[in-house]
N, C-alpha and C positions, 0 to 999 in steps of 0.2 A: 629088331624092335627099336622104338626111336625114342631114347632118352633126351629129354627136357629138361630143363632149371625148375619148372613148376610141375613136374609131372610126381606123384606118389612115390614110385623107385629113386629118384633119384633124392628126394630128400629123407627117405627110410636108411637109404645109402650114406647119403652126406652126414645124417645125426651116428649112423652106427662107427664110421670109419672117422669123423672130423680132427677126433681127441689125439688115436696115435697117429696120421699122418702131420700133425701139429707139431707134437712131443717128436716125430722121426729124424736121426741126421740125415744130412743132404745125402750122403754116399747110398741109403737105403729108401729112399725115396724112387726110384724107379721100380724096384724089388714091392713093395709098397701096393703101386698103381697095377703089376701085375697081379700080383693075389687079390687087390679091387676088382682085376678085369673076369676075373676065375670066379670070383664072388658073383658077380653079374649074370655069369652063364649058367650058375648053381639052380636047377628045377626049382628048389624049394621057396627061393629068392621068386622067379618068374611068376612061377604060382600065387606066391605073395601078393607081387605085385597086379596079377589079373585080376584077383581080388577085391583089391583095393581102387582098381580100375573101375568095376563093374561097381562098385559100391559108390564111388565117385556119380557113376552114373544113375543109378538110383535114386541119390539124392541128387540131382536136377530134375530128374521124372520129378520124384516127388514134389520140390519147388513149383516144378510148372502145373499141378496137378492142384496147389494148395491154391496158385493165384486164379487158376479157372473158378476153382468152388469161392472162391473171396468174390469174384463179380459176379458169379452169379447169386451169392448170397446178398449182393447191396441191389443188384435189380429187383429179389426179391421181394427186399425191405423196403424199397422207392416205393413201389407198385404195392405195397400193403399200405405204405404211408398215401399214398394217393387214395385209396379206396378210402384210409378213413379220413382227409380231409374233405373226400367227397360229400360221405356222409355225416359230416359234422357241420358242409356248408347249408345241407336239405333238410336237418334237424333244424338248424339255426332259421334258416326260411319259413319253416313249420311253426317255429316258436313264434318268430314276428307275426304270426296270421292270427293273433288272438284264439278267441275258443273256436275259430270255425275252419281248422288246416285245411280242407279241402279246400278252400274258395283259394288259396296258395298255388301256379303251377309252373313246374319249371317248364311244360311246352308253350309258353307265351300266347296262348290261345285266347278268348275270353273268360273271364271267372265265373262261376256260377255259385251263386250263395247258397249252400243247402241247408236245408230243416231235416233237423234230427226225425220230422217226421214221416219226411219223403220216403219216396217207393222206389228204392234202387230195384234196377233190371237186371235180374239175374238168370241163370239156367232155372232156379227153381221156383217152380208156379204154385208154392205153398201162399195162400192170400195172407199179407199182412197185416197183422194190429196195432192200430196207432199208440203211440209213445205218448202212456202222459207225462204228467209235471215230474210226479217222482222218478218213471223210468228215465227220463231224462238226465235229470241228475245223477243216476248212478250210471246211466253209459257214459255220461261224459269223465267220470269217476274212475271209471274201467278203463277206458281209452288214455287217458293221463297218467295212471297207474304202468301200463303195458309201457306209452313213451319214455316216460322218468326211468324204466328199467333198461331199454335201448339205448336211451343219455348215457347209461351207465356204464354200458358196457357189458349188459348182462345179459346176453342172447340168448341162454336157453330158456332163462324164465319169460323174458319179452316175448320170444315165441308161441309159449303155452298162452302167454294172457293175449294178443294179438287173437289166438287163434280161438281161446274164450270169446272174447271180445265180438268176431266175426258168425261165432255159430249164436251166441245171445242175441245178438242185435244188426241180422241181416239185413236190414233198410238203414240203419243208421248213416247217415251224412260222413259218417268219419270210415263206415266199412270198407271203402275203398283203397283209403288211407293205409290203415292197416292190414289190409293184402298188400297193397306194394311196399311196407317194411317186412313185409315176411319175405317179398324178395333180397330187401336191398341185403338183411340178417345175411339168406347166403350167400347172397355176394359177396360181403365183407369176408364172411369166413371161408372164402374158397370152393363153397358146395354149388358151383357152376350151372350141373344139373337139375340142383333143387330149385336151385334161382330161376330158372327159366321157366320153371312148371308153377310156380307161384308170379313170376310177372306175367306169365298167359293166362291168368286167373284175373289178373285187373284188364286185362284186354276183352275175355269171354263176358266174365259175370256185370263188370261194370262199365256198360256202350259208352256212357255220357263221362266218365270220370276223365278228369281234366288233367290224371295220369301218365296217358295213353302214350303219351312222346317218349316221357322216361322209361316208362317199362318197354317200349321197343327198344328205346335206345341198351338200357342192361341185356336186353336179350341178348344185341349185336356183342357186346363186351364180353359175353358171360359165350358166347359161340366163337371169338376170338381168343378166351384164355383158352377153349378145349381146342384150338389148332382150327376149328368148322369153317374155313373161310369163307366157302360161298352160303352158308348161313348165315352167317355175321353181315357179310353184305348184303343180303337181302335186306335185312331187318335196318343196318344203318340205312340204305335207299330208299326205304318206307317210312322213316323216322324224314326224310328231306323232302319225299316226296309229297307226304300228308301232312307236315308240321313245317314248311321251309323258312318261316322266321319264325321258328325256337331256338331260343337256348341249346335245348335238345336238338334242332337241326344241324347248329354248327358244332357242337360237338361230337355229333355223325359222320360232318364234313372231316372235320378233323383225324377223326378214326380211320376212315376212307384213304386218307393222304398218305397216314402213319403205315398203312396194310398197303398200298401199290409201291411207297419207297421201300419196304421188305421184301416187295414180290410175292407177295400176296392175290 
């Protein structure tokens, strides 16, 4: 067995024996290093020391096992704090559009002004009834209500009223709107799955919403957090393909680059 200056046995040894080899005369000082050397060969000592060996070892495991969960706890955090300055930059864009957020888009398309009392195209061919003065006022009451709670930070009530919002006032100008915070909500909160099936609700129910770039582009994000890469690709290639000078495009680009330097 190979004794060291830094190794466990040798300083359990040096603290037990330092005091009488100190205090020892010269004449006994040989006698000394022999009963040291007996000491050494003692099972109990060895055992000690394998112990203390493997315990050593241990705690580097352990070390090396606290610095792995440390980074991947800060990419976590990165990647949470990105989502919400995402979503704090598309609120804030929402907010600058005055009372009419649809006509806002991040696919750099053309805007289109909508009337609260247009006929959004939907799956459902229930006929709609026009919005008078008063219903107007309280969807837009509703719809404001549901964002101020998203501002907030408050996802699961934003949800319910989004999703009020949307079964009240299915032609509303803003229903679009509010299908695609139903996706961005999971997004931010990680519900990957959910997000996908609410941002393919702004792609199905509303052809003309000026959406269309984003909610492709989260699908691609949201099939990149579940590992789906050749769905993720699809959807960013669709996003560049049908929107190629969006916002939404290059930030497609962008993903694309980020997923073939991984090997993706």
């Amino acid at each position: 067995m190979k004794l060291t200056k830094t190794s466990p046995l040798f300083i359990l040894v040096a603290v037990l024996v330092a005091a009488p080899l100190n205090a020892a005369p010269q004449g006994n000082l040989e006698k000394r290093v022999q009963r040291l050397e007996k000491l050494l060969e003692s099972q109990g000592l060895v055992d000690l020391y394998l112990r203390l060996d493997n315990l050593q070892k241990e705690v580097q495991e352990l070390r090396g096992t606290i610095e792995v969960q440390s980074n991947t706890l800060a990419g976590i955090k990165q990647r949470q704090r990105d989502l919400y300055l995402d979503i704090d930059r598309r609120l804030r864009q929402l907010e600058s559009g005055a009372t009419t957020p649809a006509t806002t888009s991040q696919s750099g398309g053309s805007s289109v002004q909508p009337s609260v009392s247009a006929t959004v195209t939907s799956a459902s061919t229930t006929p709609v009834t026009p919005v008078t003065g008063t219903d107007k006022v309280a969807e837009e009451t509703a719809y404001r209500a549901a964002f101020k709670l998203l501002k907030e930070g408050r996802y699961a009530p934003a949800t319910s009223r989004f999703r009020d919002f949307i079964a009240k006032y299915p032609a509303s100008g803003y229903a679009d709107n509010a299908q695609y915070w139903l996706g961005e909500v999971s997004y931010v909160t990680r519900a990957f799955k959910q997000a996908i099936k609410e941002f393919d609700k702004v792609l199905q129910n509303y052809p003309d919403s000026t959406k269309h770039a984003d909610a492709l582009l989260k699908q691609g994000y949201c099939y990149y957090e579940l590992q789906n890469y050749a769905k993720a690709r699809a959807s960013l290639n669709e996003v560049v393909g049908r929107f190629p000078s969006s916002t939404a495009a290059r930030l497609a680009e962008k993903r694309r680059k980020r997923m073939k330097q991984e090997g993706h």
